[in-house]
TORVEX-548685 format. One record per atom (N, C-alpha, C, O): residue in one letter; x, y, z. Coordinates in pm, whole numbers, padded with zeros to 5 digits, always signed. Example, Ala and Ser with C-alpha at 12.3 -4.5 7.8 and 13.67 -1.06 7.14 Angstrom:
% TORVEX-548685
A+01319-00569+00780
A+01230-00450+00780
A+01320-00330+00780
A+01424-00332+00846
S+01285-00225+00708
S+01367-00106+00714
S+01290+00003+00787
S+01341+00114+00804
END
This chain:
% TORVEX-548685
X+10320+23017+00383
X+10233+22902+00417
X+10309+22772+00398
X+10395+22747+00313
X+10259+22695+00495
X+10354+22540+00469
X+10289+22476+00397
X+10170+22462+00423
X+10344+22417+00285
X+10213+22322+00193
X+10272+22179+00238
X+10368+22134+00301
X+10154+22132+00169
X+10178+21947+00167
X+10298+21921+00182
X+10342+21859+00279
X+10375+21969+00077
X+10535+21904+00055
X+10603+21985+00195
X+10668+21903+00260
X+10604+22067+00232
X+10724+22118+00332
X+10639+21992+00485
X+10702+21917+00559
X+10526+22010+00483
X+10481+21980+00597
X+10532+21788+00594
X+10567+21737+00700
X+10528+21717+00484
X+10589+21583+00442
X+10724+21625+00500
X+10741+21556+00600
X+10845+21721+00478
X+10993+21691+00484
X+11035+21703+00616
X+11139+21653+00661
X+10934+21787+00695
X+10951+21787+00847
X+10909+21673+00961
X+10950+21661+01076
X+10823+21603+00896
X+10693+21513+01002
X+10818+21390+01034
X+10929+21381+00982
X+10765+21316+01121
X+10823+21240+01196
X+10750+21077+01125
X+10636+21081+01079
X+10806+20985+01124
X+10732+20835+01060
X+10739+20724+01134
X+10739+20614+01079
X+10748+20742+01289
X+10724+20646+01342
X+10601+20668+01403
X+10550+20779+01415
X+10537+20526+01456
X+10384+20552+01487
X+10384+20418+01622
X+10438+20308+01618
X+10309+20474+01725
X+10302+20467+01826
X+10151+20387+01868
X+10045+20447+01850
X+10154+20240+01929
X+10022+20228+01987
X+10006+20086+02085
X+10043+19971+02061
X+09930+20147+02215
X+09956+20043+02321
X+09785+20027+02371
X+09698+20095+02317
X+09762+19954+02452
X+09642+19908+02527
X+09637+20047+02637
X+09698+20023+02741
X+09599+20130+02632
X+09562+20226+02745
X+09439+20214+02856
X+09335+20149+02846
X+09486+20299+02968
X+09370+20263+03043
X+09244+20394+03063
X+09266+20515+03054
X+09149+20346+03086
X+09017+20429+03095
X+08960+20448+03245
X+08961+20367+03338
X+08900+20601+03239
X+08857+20601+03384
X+08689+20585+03336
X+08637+20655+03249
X+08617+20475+03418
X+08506+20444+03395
X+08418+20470+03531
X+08436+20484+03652
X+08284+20468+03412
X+08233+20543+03536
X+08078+20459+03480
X+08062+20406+03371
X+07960+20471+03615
X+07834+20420+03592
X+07740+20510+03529
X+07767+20627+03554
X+07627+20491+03447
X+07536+20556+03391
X+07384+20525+03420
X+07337+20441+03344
X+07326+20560+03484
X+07213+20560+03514
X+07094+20458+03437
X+07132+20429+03324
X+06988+20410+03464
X+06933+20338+03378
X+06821+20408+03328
X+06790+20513+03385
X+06737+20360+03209
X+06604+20412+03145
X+06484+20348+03169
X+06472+20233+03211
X+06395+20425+03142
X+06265+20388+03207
X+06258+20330+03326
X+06356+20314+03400
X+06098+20281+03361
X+06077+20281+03503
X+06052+20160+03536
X+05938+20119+03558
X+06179+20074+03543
X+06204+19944+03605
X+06232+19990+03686
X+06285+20101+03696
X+06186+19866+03821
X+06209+19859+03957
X+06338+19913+04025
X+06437+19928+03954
X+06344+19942+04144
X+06467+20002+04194
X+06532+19858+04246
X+06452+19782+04300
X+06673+19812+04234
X+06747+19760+04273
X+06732+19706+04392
X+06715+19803+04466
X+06726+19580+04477
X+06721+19510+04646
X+06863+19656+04667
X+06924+19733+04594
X+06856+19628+04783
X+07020+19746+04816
X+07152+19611+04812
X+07269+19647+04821
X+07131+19519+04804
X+07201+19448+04813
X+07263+19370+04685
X+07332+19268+04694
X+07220+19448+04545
X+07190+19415+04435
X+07253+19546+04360
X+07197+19652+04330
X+07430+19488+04333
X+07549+19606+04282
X+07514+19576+04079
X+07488+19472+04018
X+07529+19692+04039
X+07493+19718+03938
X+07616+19648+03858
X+07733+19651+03897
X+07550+19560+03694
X+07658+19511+03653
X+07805+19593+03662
X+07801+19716+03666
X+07911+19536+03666
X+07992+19600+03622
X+08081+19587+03492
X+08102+19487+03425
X+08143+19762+03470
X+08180+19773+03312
X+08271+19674+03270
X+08333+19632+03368
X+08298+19627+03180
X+08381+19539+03082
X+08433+19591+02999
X+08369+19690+02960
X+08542+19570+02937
X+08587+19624+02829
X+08679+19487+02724
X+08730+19390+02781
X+08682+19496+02644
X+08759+19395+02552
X+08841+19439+02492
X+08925+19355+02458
X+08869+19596+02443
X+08987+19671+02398
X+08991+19838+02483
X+08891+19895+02525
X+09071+19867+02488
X+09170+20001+02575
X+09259+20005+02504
X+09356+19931+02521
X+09250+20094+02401
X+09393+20107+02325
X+09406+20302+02334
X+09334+20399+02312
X+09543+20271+02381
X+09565+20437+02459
X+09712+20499+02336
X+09771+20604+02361
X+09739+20437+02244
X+09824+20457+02111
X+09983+20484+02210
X+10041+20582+02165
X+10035+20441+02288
X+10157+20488+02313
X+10287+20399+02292
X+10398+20452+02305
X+10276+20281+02264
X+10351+20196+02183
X+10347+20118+02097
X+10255+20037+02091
X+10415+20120+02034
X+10398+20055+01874
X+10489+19907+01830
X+10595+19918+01892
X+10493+19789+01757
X+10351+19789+01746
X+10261+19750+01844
X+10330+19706+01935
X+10175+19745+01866
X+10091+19667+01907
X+09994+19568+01930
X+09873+19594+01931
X+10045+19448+01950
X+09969+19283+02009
X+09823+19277+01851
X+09707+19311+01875
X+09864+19231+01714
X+09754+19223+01707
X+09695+19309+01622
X+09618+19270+01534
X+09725+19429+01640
X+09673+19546+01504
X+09793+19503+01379
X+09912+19473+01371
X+09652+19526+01278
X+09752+19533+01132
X+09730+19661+01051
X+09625+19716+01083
X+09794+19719+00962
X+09788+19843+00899
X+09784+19810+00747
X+09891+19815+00687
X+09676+19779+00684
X+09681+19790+00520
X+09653+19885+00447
X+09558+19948+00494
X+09704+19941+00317
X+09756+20021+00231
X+09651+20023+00104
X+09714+20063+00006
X+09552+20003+00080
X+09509+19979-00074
X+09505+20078-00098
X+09385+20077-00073
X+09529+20221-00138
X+09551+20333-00212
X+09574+20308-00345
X+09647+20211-00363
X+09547+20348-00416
X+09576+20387-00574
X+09622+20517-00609
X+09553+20613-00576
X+09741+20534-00679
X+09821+20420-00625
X+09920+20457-00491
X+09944+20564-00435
X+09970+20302-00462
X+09988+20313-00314
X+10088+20435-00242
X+10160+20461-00339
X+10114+20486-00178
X+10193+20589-00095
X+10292+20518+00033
X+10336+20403+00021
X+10315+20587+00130
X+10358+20525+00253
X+10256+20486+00311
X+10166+20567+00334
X+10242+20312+00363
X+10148+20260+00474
X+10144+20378+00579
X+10211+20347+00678
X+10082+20512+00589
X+10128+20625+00685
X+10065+20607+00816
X+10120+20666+00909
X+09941+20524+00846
X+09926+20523+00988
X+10059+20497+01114
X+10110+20387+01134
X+10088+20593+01171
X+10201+20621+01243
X+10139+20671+01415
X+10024+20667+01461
X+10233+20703+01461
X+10292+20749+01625
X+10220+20904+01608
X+10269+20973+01518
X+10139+20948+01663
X+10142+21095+01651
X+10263+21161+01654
X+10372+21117+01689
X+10224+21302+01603
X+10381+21351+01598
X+10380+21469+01735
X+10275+21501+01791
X+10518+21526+01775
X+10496+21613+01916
X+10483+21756+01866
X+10558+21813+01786
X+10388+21799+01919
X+10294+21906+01879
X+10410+22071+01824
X+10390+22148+01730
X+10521+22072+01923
X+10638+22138+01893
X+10716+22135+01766
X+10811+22204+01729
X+10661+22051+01717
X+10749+21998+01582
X+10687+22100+01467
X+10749+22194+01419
X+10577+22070+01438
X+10502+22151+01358
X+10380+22196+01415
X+10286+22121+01390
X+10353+22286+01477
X+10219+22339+01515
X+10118+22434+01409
X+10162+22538+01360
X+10052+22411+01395
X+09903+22370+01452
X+09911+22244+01401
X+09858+22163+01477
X+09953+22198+01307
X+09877+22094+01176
X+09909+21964+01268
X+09806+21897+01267
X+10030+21887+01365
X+10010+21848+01429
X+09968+21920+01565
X+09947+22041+01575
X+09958+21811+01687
X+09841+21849+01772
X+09918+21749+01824
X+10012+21689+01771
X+09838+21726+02010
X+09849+21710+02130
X+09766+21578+02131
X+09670+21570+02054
X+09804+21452+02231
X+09744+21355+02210
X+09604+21430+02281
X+09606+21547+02320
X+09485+21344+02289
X+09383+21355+02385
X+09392+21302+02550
X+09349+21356+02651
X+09470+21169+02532
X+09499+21186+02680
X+09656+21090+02658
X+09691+21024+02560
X+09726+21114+02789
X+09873+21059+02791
X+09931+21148+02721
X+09878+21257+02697
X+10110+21097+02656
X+10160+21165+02631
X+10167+21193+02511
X+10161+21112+02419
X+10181+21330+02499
X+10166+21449+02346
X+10132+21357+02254
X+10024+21360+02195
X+10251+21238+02230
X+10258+21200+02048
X+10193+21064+02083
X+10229+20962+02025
X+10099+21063+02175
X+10012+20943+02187
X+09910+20865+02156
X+09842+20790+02226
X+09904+20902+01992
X+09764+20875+01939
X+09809+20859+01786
X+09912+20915+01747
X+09743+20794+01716
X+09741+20744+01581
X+09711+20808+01509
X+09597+20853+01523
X+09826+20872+01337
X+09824+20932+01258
X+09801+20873+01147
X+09847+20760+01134
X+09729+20932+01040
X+09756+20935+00908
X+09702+21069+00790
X+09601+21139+00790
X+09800+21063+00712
X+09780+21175+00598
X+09753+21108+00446
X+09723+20993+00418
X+09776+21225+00360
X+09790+21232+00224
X+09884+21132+00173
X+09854+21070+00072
X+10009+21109+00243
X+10129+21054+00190
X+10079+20924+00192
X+10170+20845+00166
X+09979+20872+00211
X+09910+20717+00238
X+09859+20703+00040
X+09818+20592+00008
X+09863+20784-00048
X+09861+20774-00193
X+09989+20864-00224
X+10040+20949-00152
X+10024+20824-00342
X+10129+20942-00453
X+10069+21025-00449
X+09968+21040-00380
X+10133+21120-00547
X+10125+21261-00535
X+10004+21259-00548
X+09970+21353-00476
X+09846+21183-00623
X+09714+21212-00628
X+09674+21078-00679
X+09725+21000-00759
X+09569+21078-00609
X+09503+20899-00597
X+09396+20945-00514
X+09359+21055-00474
X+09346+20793-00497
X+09256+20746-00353
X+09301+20687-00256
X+09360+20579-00267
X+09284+20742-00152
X+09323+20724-00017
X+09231+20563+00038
X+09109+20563+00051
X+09316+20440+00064
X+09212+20388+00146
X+09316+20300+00222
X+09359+20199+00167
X+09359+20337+00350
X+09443+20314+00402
X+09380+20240+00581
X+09339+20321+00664
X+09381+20090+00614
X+09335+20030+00721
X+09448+19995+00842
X+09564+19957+00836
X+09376+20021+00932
X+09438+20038+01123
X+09307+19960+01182
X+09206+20015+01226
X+09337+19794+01172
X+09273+19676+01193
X+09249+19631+01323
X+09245+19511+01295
X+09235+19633+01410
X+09194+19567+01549
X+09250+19477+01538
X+09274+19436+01425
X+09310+19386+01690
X+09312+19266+01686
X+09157+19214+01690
X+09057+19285+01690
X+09162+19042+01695
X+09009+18993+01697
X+08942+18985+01820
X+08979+18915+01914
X+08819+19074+01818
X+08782+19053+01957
X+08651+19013+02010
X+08591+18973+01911
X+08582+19004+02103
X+08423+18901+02037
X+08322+19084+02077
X+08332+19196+02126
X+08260+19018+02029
X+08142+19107+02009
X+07988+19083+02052
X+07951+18966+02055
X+07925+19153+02076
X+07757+19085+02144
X+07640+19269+02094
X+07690+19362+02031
X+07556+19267+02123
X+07439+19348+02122
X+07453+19418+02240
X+07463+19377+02355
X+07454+19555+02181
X+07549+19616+02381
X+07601+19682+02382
X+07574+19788+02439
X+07742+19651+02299
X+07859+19686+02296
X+07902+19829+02247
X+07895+19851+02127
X+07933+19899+02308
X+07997+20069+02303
X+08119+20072+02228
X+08228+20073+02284
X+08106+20072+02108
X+08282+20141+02053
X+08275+20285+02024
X+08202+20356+01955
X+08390+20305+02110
X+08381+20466+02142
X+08543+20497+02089
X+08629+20409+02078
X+08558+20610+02067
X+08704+20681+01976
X+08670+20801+01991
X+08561+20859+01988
X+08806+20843+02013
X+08849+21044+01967
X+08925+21071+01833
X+09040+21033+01809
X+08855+21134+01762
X+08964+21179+01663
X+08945+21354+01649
X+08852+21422+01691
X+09051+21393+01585
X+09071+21530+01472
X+09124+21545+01390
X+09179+21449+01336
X+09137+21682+01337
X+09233+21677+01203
X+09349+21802+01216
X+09338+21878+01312
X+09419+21814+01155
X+09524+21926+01176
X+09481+22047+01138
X+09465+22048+01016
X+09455+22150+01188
X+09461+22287+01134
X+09550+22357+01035
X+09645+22425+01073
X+09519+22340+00901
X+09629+22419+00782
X+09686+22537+00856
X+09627+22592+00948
X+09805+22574+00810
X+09843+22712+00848
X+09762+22826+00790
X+09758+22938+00841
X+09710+22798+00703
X+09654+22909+00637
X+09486+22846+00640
X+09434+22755+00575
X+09443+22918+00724
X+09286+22863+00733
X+09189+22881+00590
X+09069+22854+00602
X+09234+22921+00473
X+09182+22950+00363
X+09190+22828+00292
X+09104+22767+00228
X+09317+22803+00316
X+09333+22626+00222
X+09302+22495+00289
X+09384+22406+00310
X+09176+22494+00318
X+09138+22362+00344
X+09161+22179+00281
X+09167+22168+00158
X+09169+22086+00339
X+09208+22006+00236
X+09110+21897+00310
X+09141+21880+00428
X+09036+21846+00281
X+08872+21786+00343
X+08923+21616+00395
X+08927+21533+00304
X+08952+21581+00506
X+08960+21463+00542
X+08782+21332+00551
X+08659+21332+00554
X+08869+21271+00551
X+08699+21135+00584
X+08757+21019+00663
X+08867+20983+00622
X+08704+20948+00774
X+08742+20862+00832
X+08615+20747+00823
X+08501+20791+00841
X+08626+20649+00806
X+08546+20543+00829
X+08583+20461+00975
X+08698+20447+01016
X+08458+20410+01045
X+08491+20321+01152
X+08386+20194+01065
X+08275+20214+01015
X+08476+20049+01069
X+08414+19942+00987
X+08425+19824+01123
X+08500+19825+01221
X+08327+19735+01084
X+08295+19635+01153
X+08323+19519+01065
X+08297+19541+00947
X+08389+19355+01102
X+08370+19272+01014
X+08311+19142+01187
X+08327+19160+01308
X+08277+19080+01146
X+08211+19000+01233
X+08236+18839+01152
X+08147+18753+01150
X+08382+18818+01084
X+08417+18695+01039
X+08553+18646+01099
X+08652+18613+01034
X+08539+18646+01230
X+08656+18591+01311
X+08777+18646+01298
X+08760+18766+01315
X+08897+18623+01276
X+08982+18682+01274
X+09063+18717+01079
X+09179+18732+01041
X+08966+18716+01025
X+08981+18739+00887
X+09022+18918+00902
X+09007+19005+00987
X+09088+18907+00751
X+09192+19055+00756
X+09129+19045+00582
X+09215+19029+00495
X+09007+19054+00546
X+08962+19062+00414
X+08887+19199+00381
X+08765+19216+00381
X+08967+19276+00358
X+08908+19415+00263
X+08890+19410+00180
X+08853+19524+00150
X+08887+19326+00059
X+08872+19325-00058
X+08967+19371-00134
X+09078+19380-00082
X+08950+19411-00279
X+09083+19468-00353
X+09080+19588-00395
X+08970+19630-00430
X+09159+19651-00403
X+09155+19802-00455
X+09133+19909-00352
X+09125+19878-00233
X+09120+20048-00395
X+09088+20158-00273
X+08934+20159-00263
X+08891+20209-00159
X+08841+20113-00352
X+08717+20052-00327
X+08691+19965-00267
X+08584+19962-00206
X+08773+19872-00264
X+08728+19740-00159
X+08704+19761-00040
X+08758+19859+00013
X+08602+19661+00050
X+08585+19656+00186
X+08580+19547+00246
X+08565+19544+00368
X+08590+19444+00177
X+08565+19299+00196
X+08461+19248+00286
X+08341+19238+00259
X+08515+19220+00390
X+08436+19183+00496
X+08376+19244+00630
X+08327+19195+00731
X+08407+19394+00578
X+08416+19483+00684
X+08297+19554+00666
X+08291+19600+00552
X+08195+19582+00741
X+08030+19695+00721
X+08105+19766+00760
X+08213+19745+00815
X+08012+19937+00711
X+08025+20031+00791
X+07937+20051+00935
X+07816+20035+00951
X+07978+20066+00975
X+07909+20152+01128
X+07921+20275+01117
X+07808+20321+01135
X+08014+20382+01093
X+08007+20503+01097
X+08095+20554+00981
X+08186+20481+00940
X+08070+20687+00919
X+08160+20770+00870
X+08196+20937+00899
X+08087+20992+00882
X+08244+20989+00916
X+08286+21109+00975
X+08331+21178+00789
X+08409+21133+00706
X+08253+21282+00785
X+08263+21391+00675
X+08239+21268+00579
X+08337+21198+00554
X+08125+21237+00527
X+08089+21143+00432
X+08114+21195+00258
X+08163+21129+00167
X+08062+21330+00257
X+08105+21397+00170
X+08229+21497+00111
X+08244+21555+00004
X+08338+21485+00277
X+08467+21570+00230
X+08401+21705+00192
X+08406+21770+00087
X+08330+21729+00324
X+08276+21885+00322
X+08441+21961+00351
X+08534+21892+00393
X+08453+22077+00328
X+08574+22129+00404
X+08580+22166+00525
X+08686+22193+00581
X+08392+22175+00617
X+08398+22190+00768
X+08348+22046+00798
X+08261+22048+00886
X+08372+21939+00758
X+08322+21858+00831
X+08369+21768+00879
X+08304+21663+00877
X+08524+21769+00952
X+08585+21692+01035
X+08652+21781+01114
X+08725+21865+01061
X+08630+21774+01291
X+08638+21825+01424
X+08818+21876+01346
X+08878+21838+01245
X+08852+21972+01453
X+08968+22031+01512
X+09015+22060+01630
X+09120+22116+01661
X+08908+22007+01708
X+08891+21953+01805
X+08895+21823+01804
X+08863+21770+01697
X+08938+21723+01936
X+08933+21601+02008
X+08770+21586+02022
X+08712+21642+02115
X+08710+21521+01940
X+08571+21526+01952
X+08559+21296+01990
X+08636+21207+01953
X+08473+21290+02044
X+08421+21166+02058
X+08322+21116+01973
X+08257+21189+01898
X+08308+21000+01980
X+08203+20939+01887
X+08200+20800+01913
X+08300+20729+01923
X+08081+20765+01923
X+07996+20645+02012
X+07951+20537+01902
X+07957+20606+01800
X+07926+20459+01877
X+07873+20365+01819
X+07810+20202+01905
X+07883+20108+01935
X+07669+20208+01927
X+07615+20089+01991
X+07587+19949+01924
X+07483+19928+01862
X+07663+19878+01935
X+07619+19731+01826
X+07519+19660+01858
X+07514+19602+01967
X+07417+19651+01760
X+07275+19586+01776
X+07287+19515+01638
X+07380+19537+01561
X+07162+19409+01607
X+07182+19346+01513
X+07286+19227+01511
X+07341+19195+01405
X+07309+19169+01614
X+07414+19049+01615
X+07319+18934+01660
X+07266+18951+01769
X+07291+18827+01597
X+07212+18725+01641
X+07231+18653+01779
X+07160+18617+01873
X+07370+18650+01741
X+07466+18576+01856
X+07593+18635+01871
X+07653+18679+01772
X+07652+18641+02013
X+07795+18677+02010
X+07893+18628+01892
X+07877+18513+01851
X+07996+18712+01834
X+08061+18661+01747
X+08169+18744+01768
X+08166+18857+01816
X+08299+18656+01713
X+08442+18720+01733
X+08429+18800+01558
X+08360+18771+01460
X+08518+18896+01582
X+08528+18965+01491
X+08675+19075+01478
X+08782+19039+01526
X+08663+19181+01424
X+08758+19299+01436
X+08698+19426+01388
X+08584+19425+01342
X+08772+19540+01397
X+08695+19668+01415
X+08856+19715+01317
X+08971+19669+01322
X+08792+19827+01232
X+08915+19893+01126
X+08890+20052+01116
X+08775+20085+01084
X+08951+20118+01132
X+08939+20242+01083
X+09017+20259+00962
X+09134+20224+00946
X+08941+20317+00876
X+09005+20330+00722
X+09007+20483+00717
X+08952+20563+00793
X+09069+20501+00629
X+09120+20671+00613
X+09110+20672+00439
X+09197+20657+00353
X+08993+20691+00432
X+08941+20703+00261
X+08903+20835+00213
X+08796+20891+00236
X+09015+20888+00131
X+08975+21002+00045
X+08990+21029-00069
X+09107+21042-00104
X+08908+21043-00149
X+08890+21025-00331
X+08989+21147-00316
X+08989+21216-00214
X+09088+21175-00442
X+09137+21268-00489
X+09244+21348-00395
X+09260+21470-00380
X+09321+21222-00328
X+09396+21270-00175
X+09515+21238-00285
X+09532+21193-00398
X+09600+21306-00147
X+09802+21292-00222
X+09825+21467-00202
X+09754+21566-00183
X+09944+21442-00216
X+10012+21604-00213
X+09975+21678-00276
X+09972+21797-00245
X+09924+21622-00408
X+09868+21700-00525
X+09718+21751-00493
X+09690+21870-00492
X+09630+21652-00468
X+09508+21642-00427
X+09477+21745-00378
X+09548+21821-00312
X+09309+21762-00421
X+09237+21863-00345
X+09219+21819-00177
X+09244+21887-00077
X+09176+21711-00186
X+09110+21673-00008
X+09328+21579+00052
X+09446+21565+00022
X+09216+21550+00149
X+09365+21478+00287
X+09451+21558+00285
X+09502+21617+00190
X+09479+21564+00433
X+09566+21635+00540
X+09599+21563+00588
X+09652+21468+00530
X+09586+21570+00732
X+09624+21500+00831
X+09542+21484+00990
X+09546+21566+01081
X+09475+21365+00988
X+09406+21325+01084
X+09410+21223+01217
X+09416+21103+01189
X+09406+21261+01364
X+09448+21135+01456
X+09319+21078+01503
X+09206+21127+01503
X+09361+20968+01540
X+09271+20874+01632
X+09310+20863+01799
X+09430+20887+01806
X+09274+20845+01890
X+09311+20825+02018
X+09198+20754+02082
X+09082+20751+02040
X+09240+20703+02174
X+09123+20637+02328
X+09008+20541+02266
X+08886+20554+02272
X+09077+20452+02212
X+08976+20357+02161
X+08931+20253+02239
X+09015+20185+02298
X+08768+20218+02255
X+08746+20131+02379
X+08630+20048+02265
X+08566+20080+02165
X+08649+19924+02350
X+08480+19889+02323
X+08438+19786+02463
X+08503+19691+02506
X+08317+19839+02509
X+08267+19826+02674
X+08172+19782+02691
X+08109+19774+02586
X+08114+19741+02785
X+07980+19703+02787
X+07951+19729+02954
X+08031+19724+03047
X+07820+19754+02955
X+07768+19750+03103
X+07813+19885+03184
X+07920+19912+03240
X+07689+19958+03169
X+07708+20112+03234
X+07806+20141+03197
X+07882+20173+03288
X+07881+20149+03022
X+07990+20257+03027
X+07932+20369+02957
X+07845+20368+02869
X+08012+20497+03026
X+07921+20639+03003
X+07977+20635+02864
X+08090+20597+02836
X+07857+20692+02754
X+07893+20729+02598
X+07897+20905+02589
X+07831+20996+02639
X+07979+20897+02523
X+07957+21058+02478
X+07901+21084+02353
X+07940+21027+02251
X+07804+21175+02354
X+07703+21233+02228
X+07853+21311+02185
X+07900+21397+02261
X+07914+21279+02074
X+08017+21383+02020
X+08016+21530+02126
X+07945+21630+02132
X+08143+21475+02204
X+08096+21591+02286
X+08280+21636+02321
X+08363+21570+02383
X+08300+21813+02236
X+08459+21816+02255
X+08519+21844+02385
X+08463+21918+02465
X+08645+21783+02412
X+08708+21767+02517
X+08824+21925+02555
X+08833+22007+02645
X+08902+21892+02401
X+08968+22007+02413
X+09022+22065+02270
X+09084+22171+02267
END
């Protein structure tokens, strides 16, 4: 079996991420408002971020580290699936190592994981679709599980980069979503799974940024939980863009 440490001496540490593009499509409307004049074209989609992870860095994203104690800043380049299979994996769309990594090595040998992959600033309104693919690596040995958690955070204070201090801190950032809240050992995809989030609750348009944090109590080589988990196809859209109910691709 490959453990933590062999799977660390092989992996690759560069990390990869660019503006990608999306094939968009219209979604039907709800309830029984009037049908459209024919001459009367349905808004069309918008988007304010397309990030498709294939070059690095990229315009604007920042990567912070608060782990206890700290490890390698590890959000990276996916790695190419040939290198180490299963545990890395295949981007979701584009090429292989096209999507955003991070592991265990983001704390020492055992800590807390709380490691941020920051958006640039982008505005925001009541509407708005932030949609993402992630998974996690398959251990070689399906017996030794090691329980990942991803947070998707919202801050809505302009272009501020305030998490607060420590692997507890969040500063200025809400949650919107968390994926395996409890570090079940089945409860992050192995599969390219999607996940939707609709922003309501904004008084008024406001510029802001969007963070995915990679927080796991008791992560590191040593650690019971963190592996290794990617991100890919990050959008946020508005106006007939189709959402997916967590729905796996491949």
């Amino acid at each position: 079996m490959m453990t933590k440490a062999g799977m660390k001496a092989v992996r690759a540490v560069t990390l990869l991420i660019v503006l990608g593009g999306f094939a968009l499509g219209g979604a039907p409307g709800a309830g029984a408002a009037a049908l459209p004049k024919v001459n009367q074209a349905p808004a069309a989609v918008t988007c304010s971020l397309g990030e498709g992870f294939d070059v690095w860095p990229p315009a604007g994203w920042t990567n912070i580290n608060h782990s206890e104690p700290v490890g390698i800043p590890s959000w990276r380049q996916g790695a190419q699936s040939n290198i180490f299979p299963p545990v890395w994996f295949i981007a979701q769309s584009g090429p292989e190592e096209s999507y955003a990594g991070v592991d265990y090595d983001s704390t020492d040998t055992l800590g807390t994981i709380s490691d941020w992959l920051i958006s640039p600033p982008l505005n925001f309104r009541n509407g708005d679709i932030v949609q993402f693919f992630t998974r996690a690596g398959i251990p070689n040995n399906p017996a030794t599980i090691y329980p990942d958690r991803l947070e998707l955070r919202l801050s809505t204070a302009g272009d501020s980069l305030d998490i607060g201090t420590g692997a507890f801190g969040t500063g200025v950032f809400a949650l919107l979503l968390s994926i395996n809240p409890t570090l079940q050992q089945d409860g992050y995809p192995y599969v390219w799974t999607a996940y939707s989030v609709i922003l309501t609750g904004l008084s008024v348009p406001v510029q802001g940024r969007l963070a995915f944090r990679y927080f796991v109590e008791n992560g590191g080589s040593d650690g019971e939980n963190s592996y290794y988990i990617g991100v890919d196809t990050v959008s946020v859209c508005r106006n007939n863009f189709p959402v997916y109910i967590p729905a796996v691709l491949r």
